[in-house]
MIGU-180237 format. One record per residue: z, y, x of N, C-alpha, C, O in turn; residue in three letters. Coordinates in steps of 0.2 Angstrom, whole numbers, plus 5000, padded with zeros to 4 digits. Example, Ala and Ser with C-alpha at 12.3 -4.5 7.8 and 13.67 -1.06 7.14 Angstrom:
{{5039,4972,5066},{5039,4978,5062},{5039,4984,5066},{5042,4983,5071},"ALA"}
{{5035,4989,5064},{5036,4995,5068},{5039,5000,5064},{5040,5006,5067},"SER"}
//
This chain:
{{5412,5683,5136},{5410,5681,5143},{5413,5673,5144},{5419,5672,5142},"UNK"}
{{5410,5670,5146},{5410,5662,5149},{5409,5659,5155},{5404,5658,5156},"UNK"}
{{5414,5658,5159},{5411,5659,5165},{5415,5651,5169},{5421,5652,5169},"UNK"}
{{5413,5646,5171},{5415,5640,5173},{5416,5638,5181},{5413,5640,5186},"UNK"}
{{5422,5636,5181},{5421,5636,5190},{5420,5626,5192},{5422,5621,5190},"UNK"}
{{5415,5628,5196},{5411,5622,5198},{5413,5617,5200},{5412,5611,5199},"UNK"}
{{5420,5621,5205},{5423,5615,5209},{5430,5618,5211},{5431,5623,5215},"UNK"}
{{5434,5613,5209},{5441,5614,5212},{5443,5606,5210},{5441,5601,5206},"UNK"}
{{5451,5607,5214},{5455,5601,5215},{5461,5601,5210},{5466,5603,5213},"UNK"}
{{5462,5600,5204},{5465,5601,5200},{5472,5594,5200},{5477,5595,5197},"UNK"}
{{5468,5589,5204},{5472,5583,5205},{5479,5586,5212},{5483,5582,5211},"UNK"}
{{5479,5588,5214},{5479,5589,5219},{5488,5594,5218},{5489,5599,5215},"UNK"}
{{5492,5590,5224},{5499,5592,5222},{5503,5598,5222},{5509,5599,5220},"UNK"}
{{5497,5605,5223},{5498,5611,5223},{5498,5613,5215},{5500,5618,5214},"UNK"}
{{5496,5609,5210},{5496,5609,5202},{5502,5606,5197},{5502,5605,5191},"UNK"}
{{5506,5602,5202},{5511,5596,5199},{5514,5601,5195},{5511,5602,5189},"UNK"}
{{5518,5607,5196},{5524,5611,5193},{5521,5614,5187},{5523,5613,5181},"UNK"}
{{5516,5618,5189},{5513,5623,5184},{5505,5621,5180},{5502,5625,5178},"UNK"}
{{5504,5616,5180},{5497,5614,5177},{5495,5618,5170},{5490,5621,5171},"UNK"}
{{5498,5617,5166},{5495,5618,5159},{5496,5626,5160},{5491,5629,5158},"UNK"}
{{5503,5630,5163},{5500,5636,5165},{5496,5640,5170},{5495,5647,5170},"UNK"}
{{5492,5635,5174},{5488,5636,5176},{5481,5634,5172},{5475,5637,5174},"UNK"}
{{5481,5632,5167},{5474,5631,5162},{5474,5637,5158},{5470,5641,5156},"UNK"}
{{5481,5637,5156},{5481,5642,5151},{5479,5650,5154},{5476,5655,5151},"UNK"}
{{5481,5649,5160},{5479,5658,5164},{5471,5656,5164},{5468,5660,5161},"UNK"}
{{5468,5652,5165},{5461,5649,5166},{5458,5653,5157},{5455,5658,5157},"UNK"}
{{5460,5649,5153},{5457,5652,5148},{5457,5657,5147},{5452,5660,5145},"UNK"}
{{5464,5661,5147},{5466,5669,5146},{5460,5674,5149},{5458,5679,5146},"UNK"}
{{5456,5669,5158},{5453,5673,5158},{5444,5672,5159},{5440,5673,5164},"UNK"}
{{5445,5669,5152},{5437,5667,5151},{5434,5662,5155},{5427,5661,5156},"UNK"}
{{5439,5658,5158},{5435,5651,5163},{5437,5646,5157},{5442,5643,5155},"UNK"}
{{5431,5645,5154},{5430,5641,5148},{5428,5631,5150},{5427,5626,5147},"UNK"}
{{5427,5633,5159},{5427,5625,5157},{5427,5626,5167},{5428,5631,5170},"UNK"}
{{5427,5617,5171},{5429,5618,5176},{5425,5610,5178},{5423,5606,5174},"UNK"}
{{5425,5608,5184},{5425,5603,5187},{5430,5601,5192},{5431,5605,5197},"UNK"}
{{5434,5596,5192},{5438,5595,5196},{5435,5589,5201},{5432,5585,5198},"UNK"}
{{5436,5589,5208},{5431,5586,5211},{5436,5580,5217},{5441,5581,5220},"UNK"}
{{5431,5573,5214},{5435,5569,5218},{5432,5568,5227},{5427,5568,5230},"UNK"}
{{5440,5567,5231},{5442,5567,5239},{5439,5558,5241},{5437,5555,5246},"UNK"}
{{5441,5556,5234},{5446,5549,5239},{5445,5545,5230},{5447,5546,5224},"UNK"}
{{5441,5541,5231},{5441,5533,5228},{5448,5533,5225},{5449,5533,5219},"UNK"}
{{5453,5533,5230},{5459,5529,5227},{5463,5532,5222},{5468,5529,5220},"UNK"}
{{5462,5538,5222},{5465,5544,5217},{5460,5546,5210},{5460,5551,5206},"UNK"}
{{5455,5541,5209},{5453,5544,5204},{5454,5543,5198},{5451,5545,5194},"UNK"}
{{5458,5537,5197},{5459,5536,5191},{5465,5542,5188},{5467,5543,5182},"UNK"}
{{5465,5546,5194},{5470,5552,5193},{5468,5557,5190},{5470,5562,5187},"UNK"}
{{5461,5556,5192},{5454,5564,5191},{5453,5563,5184},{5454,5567,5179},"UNK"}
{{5451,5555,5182},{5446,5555,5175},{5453,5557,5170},{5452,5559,5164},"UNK"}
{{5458,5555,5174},{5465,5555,5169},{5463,5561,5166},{5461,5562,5160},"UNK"}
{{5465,5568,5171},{5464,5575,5169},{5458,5577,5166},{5457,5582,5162},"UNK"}
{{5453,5573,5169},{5444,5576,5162},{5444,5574,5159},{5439,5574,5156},"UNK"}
{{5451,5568,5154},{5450,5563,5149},{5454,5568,5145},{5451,5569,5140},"UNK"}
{{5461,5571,5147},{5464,5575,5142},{5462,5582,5138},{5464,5584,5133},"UNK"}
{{5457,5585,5143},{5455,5592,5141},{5447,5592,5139},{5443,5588,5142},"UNK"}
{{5446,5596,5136},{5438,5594,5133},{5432,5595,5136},{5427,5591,5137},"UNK"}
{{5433,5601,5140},{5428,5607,5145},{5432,5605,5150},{5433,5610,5154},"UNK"}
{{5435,5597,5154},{5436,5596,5160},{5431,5591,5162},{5430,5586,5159},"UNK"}
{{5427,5593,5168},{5425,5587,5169},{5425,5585,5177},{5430,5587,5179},"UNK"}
{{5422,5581,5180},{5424,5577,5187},{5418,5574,5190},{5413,5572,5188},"UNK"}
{{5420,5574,5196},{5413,5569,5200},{5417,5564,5203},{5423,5564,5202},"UNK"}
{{5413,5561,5206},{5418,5553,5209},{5413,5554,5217},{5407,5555,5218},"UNK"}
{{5419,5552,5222},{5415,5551,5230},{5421,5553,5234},{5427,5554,5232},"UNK"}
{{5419,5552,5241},{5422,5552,5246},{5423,5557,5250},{5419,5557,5255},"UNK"}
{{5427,5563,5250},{5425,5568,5256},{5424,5565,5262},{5426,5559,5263},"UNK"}
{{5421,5569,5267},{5419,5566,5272},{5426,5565,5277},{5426,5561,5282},"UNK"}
{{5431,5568,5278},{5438,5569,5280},{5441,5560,5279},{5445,5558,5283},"UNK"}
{{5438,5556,5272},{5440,5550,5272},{5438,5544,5272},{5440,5538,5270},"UNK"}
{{5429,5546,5276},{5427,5541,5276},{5431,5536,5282},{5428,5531,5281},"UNK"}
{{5433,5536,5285},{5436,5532,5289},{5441,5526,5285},{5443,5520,5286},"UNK"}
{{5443,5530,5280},{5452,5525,5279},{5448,5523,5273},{5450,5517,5272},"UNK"}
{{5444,5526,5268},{5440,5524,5262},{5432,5523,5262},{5428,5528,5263},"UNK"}
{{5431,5518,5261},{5422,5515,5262},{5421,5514,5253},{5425,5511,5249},"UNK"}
{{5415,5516,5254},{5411,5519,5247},{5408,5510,5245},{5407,5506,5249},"UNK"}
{{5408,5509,5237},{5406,5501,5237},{5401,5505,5232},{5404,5508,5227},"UNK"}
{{5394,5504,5231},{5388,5507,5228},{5389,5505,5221},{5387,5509,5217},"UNK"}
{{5391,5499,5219},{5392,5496,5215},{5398,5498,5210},{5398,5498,5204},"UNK"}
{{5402,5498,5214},{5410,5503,5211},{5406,5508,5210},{5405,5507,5204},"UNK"}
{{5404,5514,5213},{5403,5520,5211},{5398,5522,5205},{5397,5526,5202},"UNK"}
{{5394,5516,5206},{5387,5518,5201},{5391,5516,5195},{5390,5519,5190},"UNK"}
{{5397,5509,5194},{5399,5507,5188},{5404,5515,5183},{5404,5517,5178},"UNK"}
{{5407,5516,5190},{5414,5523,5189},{5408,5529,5185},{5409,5530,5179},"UNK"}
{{5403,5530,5190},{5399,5537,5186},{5397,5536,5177},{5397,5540,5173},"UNK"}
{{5397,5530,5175},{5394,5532,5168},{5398,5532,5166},{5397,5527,5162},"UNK"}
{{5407,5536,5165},{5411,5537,5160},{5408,5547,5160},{5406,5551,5164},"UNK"}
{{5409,5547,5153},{5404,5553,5150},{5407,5558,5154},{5404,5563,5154},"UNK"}
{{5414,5558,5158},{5414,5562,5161},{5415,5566,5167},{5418,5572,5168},"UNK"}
{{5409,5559,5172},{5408,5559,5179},{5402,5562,5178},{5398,5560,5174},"UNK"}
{{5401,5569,5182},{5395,5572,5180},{5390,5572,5188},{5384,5572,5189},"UNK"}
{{5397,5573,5193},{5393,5573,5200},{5395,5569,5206},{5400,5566,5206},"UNK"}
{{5390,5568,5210},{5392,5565,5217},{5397,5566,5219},{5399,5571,5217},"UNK"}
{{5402,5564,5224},{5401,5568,5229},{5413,5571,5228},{5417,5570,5224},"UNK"}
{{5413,5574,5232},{5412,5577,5236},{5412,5574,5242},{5416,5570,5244},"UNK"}
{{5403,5575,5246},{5401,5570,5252},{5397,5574,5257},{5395,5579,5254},"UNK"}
{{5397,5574,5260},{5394,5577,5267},{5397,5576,5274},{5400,5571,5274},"UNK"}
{{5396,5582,5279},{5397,5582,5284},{5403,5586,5288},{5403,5592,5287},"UNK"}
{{5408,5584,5292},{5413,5593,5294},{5412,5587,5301},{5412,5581,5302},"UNK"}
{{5410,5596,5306},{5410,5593,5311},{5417,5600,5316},{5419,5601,5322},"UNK"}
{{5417,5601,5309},{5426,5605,5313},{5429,5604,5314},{5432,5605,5320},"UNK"}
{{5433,5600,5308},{5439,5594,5309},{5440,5590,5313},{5444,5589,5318},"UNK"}
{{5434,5587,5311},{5432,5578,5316},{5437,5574,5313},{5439,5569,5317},"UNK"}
{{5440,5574,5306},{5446,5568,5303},{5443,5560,5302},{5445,5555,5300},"UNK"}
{{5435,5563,5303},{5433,5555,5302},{5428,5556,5309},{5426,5561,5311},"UNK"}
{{5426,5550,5311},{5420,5549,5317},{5412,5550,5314},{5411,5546,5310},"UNK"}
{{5407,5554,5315},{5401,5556,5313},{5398,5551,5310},{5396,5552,5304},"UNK"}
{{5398,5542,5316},{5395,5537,5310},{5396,5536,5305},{5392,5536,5300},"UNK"}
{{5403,5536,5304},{5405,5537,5296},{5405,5540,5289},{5406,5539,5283},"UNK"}
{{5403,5548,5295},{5402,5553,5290},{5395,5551,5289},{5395,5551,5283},"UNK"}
{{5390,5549,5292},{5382,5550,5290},{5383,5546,5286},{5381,5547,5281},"UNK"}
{{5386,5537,5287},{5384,5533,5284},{5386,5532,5276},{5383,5530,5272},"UNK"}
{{5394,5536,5277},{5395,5538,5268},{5391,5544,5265},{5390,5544,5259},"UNK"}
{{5387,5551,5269},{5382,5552,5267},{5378,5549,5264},{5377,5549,5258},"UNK"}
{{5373,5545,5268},{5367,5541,5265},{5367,5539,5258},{5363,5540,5254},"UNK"}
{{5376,5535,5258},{5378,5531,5252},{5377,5533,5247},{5374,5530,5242},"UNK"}
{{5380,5540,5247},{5381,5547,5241},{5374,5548,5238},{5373,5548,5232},"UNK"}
{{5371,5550,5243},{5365,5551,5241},{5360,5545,5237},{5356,5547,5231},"UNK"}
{{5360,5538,5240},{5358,5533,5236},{5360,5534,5230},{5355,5536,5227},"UNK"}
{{5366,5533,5227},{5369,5534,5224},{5369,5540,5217},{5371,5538,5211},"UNK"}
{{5365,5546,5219},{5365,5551,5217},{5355,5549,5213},{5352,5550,5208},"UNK"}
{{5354,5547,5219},{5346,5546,5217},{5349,5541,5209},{5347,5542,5204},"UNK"}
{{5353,5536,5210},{5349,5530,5207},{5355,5531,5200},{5356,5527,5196},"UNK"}
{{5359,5539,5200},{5362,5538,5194},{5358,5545,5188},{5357,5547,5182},"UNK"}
{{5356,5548,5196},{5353,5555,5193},{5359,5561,5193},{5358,5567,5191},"UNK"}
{{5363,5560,5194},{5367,5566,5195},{5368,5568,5201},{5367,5565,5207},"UNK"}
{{5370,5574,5201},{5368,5580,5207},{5374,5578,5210},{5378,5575,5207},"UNK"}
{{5374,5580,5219},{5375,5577,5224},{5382,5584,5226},{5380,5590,5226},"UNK"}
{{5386,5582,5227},{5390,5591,5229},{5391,5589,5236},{5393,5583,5237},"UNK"}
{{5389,5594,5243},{5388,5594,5250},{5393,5599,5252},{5392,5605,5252},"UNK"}
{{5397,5596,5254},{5402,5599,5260},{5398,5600,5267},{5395,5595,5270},"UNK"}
{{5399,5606,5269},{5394,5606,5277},{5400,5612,5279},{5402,5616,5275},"UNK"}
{{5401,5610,5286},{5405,5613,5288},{5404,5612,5297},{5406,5607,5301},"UNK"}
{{5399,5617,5299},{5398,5617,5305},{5393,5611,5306},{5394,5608,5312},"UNK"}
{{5388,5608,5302},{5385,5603,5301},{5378,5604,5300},{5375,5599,5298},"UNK"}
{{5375,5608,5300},{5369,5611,5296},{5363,5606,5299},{5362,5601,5296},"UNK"}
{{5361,5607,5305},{5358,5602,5307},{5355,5596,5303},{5349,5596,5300},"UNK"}
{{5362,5591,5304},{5360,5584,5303},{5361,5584,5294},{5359,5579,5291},"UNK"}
{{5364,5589,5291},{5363,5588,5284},{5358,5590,5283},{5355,5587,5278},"UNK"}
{{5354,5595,5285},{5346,5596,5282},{5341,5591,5283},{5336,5591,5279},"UNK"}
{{5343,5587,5289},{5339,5579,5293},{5338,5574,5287},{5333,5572,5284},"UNK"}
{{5346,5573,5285},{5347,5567,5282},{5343,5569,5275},{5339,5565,5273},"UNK"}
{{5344,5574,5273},{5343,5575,5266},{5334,5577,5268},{5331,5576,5263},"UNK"}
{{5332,5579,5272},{5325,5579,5271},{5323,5573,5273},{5317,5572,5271},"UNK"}
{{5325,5569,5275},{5322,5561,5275},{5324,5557,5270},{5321,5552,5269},"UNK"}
{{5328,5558,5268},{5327,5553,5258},{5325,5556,5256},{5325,5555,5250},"UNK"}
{{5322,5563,5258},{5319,5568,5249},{5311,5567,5249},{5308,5571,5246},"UNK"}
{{5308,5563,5252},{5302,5559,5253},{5300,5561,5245},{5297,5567,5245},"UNK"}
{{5302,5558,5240},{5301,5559,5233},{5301,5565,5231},{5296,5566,5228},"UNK"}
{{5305,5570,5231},{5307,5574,5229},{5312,5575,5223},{5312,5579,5219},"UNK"}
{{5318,5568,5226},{5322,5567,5219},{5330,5568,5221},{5335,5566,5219},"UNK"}
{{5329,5573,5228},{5336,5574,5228},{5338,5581,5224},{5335,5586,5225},"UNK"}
{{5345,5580,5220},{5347,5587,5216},{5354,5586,5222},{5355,5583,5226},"UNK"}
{{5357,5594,5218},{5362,5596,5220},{5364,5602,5222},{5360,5607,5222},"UNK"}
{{5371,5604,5226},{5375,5608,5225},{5378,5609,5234},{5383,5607,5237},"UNK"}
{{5373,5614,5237},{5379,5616,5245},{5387,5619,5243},{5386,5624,5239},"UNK"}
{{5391,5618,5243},{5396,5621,5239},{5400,5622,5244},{5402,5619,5249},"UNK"}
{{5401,5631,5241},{5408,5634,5246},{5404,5635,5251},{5406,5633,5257},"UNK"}
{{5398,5639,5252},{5393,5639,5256},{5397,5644,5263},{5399,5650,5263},"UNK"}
{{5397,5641,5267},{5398,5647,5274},{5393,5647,5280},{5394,5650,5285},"UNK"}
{{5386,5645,5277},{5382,5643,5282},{5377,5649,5285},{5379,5655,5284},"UNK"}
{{5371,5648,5288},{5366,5654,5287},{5360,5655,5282},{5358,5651,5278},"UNK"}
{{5357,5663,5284},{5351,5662,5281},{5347,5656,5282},{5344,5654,5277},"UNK"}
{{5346,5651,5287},{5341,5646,5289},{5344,5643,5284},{5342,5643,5279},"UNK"}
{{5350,5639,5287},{5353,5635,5283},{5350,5635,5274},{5345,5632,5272},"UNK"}
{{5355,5639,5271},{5351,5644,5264},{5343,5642,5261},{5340,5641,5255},"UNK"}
{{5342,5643,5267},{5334,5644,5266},{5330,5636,5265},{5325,5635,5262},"UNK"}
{{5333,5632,5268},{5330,5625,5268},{5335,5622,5263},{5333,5616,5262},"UNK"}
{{5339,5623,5260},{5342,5618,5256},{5339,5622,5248},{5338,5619,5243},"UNK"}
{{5337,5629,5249},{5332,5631,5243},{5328,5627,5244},{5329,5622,5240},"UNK"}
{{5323,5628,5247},{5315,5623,5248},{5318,5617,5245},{5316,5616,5240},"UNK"}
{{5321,5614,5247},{5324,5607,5244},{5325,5607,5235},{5324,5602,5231},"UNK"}
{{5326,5614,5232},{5329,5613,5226},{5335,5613,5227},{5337,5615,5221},"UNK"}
{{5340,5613,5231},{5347,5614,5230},{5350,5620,5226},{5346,5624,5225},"UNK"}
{{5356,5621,5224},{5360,5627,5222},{5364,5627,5228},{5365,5623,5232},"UNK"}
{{5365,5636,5228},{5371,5636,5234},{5377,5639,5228},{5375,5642,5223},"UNK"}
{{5383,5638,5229},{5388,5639,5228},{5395,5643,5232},{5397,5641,5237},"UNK"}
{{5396,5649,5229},{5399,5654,5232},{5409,5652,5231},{5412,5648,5227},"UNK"}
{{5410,5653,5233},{5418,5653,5234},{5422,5660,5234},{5419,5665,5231},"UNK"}
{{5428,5660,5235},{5432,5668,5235},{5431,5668,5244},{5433,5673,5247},"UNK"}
{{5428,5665,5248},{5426,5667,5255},{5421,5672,5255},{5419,5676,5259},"UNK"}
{{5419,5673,5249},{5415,5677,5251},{5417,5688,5247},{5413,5692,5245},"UNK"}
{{5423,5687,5248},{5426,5692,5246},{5429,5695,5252},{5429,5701,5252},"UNK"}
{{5432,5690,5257},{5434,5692,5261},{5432,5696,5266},{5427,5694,5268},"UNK"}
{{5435,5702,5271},{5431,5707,5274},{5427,5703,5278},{5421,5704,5278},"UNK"}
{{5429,5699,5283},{5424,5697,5289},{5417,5692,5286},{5413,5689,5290},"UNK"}
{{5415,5691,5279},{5412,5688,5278},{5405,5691,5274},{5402,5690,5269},"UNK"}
{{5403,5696,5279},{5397,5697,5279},{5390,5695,5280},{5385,5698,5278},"UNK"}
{{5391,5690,5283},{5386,5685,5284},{5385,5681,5276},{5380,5682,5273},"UNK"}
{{5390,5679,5275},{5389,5676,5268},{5387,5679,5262},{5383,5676,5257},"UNK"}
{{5390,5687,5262},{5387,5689,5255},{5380,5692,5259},{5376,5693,5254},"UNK"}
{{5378,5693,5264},{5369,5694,5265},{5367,5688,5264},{5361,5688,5266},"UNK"}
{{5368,5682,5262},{5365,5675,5261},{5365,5676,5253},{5361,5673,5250},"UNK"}
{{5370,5679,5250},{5370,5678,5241},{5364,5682,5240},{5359,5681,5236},"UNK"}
{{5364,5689,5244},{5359,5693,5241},{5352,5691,5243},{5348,5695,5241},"UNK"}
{{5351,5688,5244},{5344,5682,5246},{5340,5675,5241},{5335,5672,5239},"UNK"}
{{5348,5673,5239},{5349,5666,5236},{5344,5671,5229},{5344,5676,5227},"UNK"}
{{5341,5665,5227},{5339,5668,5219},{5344,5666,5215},{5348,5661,5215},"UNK"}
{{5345,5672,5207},{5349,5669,5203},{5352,5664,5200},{5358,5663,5199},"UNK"}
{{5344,5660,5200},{5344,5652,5195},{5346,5650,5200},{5346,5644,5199},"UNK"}
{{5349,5649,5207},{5350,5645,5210},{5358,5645,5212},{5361,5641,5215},"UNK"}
{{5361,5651,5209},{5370,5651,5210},{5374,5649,5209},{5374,5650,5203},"UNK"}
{{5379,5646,5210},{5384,5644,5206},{5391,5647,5209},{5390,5649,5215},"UNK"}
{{5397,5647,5205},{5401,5649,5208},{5407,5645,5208},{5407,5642,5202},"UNK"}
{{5412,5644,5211},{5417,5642,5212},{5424,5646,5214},{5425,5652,5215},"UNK"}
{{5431,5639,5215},{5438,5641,5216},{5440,5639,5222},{5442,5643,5227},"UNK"}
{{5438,5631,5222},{5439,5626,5227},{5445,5626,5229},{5448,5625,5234},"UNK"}
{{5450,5627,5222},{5456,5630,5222},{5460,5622,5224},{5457,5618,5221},"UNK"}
{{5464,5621,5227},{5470,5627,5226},{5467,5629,5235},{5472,5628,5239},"UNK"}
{{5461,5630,5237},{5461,5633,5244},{5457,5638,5244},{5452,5636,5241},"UNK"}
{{5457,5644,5247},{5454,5650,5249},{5452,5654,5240},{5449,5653,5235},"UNK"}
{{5460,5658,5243},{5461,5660,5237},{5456,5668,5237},{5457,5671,5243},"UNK"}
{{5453,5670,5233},{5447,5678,5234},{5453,5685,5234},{5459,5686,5231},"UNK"}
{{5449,5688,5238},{5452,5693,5237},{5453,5698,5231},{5448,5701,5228},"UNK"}
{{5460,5698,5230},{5466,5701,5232},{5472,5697,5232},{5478,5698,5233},"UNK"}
{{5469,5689,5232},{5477,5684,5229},{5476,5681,5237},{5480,5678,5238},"UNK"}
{{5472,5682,5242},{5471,5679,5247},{5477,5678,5252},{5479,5683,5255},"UNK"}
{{5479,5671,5252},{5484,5668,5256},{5489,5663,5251},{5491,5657,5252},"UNK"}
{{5489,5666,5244},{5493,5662,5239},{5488,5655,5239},{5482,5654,5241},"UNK"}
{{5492,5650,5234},{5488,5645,5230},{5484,5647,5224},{5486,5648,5218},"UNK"}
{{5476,5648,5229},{5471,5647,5223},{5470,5645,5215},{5474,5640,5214},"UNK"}
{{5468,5647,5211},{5468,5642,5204},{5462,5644,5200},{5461,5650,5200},"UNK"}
{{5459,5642,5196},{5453,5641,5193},{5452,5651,5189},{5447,5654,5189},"UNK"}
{{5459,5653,5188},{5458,5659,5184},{5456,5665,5191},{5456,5672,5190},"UNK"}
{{5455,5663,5196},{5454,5669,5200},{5446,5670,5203},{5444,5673,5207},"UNK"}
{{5443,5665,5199},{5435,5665,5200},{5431,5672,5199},{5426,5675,5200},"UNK"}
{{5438,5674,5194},{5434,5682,5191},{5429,5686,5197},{5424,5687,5197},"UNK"}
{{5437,5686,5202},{5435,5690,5206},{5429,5687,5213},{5428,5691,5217},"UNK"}
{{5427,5682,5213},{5421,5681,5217},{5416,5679,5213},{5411,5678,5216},"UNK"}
{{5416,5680,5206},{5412,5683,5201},{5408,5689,5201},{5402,5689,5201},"UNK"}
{{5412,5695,5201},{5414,5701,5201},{5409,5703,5210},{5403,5706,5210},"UNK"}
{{5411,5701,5215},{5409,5701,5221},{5401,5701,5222},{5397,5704,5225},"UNK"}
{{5399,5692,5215},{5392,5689,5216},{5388,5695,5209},{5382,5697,5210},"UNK"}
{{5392,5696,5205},{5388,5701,5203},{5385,5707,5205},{5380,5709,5202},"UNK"}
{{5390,5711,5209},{5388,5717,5213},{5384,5715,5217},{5379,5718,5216},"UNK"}
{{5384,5712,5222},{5379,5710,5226},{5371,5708,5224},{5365,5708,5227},"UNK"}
{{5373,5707,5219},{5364,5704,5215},{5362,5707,5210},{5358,5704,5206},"UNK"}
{{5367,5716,5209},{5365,5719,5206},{5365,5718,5197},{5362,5720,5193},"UNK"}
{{5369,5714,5198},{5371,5712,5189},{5379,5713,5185},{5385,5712,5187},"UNK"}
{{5377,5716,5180},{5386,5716,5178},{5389,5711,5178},{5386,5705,5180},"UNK"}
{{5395,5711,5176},{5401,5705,5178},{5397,5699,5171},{5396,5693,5171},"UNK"}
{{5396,5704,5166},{5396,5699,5161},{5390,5693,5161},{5390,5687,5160},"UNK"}
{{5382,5697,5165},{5377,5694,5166},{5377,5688,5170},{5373,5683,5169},"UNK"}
{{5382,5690,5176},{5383,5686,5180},{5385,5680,5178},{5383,5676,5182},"UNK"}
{{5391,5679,5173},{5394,5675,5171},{5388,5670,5167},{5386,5665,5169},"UNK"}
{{5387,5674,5162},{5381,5670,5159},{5375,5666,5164},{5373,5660,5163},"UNK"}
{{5373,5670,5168},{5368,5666,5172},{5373,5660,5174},{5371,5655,5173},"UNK"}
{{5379,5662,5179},{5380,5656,5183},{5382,5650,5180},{5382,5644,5182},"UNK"}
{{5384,5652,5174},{5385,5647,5169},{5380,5642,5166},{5381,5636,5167},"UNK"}
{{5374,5646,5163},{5370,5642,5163},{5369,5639,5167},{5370,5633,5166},"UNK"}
{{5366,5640,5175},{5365,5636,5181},{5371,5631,5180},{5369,5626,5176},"UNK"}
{{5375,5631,5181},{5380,5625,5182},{5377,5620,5175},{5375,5614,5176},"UNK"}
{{5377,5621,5171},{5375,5616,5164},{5366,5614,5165},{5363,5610,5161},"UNK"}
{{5364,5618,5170},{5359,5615,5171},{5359,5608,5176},{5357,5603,5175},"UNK"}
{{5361,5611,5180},{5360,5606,5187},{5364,5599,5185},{5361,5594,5185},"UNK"}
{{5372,5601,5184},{5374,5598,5178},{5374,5595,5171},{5378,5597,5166},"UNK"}
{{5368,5592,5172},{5367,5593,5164},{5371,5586,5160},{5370,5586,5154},"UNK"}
{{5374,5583,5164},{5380,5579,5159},{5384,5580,5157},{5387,5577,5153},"UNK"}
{{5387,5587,5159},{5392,5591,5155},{5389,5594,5148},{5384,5595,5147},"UNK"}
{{5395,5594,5145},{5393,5595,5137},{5401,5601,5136},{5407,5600,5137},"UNK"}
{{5397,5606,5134},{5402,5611,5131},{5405,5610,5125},{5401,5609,5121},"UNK"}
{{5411,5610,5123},{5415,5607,5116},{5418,5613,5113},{5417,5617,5118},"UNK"}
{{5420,5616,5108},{5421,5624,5105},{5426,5619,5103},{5430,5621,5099},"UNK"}
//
């Protein structure tokens, strides 16, 4: 079994103490490869560090929307940043309109960017939406004119509507350990709808750890179990499951390369 988690923060100070024992529980439990996902421009020379040392690491470069205020995207910087072999995605870019850590103009406007961005490198876009559905389906259905936006809803908590137009779009939705959790039955009647080829799954570690580890710090080896969750739901053994979602991710992501 092979099974990849899509997206988690591997840079991120909750990994300083135990990292390599945290890769090592990763492989122990068939998470053969990962994406660690950049926040913030100024930290990534931190990100590529860690998808430079390990074979099956790989990285996106972008802005969460949380920093568009203190960091502004340069089209130019990020398009030169994405062609090292192993910046594979956008992002992470979109909208939170829970927090409110950044003002909306500057969330939409470092949207926009991401998106230009994604179109003109070809690599898929990863979307943070958080109480944003809306103006994220707006934005993204008025650049998708063409029909050349890819990518990734990630860490999905939204609705069937939601769901249902970022399908039509072509998007992937991706699941989290949120969706193990009791109250989140909205979410897993949204997996059972999503089509297979369109799943992927994720850690988004080190936060929203799945149940049974729910409250600890998250880490890439705990994907099993929102593994486990996506495949009873869609009616697939654990191993099926794992093969499909894998392939999807090497799909969408198709600048990742598996190394044995």
């Amino acid at each position: 079994m092979k099974v990849i988690d899509s997206h988690c923060h591997l840079d991120f100070k909750e990994f300083e103490e135990d990292f390599k024992e945290v890769l090592e529980r990763a492989k122990n439990n068939n998470v053969i490869g990962m994406q660690t996902i950049c926040t913030k421009i100024s930290e990534f020379n931190k990100i590529i560090s860690i998808a430079d040392k390990e074979k099956n690491i790989w990285c996106s470069i972008g802005i969460h929307p949380h920093n568009t205020e203190k960091e502004k995207i340069s089209l130019e910087q990020i398009y030169n940043l994405s062609k090292h072999h192993k910046v594979i995605g956008i992002g992470e870019t979109g909208l939170d309109y829970y927090y409110k850590n950044s003002n909306i103009s500057c969330q939409k406007e470092s949207f926009l960017d991401h998106i230009k961005i994604s179109k003109e490198t070809g690599l898929p876009l990863i979307i943070h939406d958080r109480e944003a559905d809306e103006d994220i389906i707006k934005l993204l259905e008025n650049e998708n004119k063409n029909n050349d936006i890819k990518g990734v809803i990630h860490c999905f908590t939204s609705s069937k509507n939601m769901a249902e137009k970022a399908l039509k779009m072509g998007l992937y939705i991706s699941f989290s350990g949120i969706i193990t959790f009791k109250n989140a039955e909205n979410i897993r009647e949204c997996c059972k709808m999503v089509p297979k080829d369109k799943i992927l799954i994720e850690t988004d570690a080190p936060f929203l750890a799945p149940v049974p580890n729910r409250g600890r710090r998250n880490e890439p080896s705990y994907i099993l179990e929102t593994l486990k969750t996506v495949a009873e739901l869609k009616g697939e053994n654990i191993k099926k499951m794992a093969k499909i979602t894998t392939n999807n991710f090497l799909k969408l992501f198709s600048k990742a390369t598996l190394k044995t």
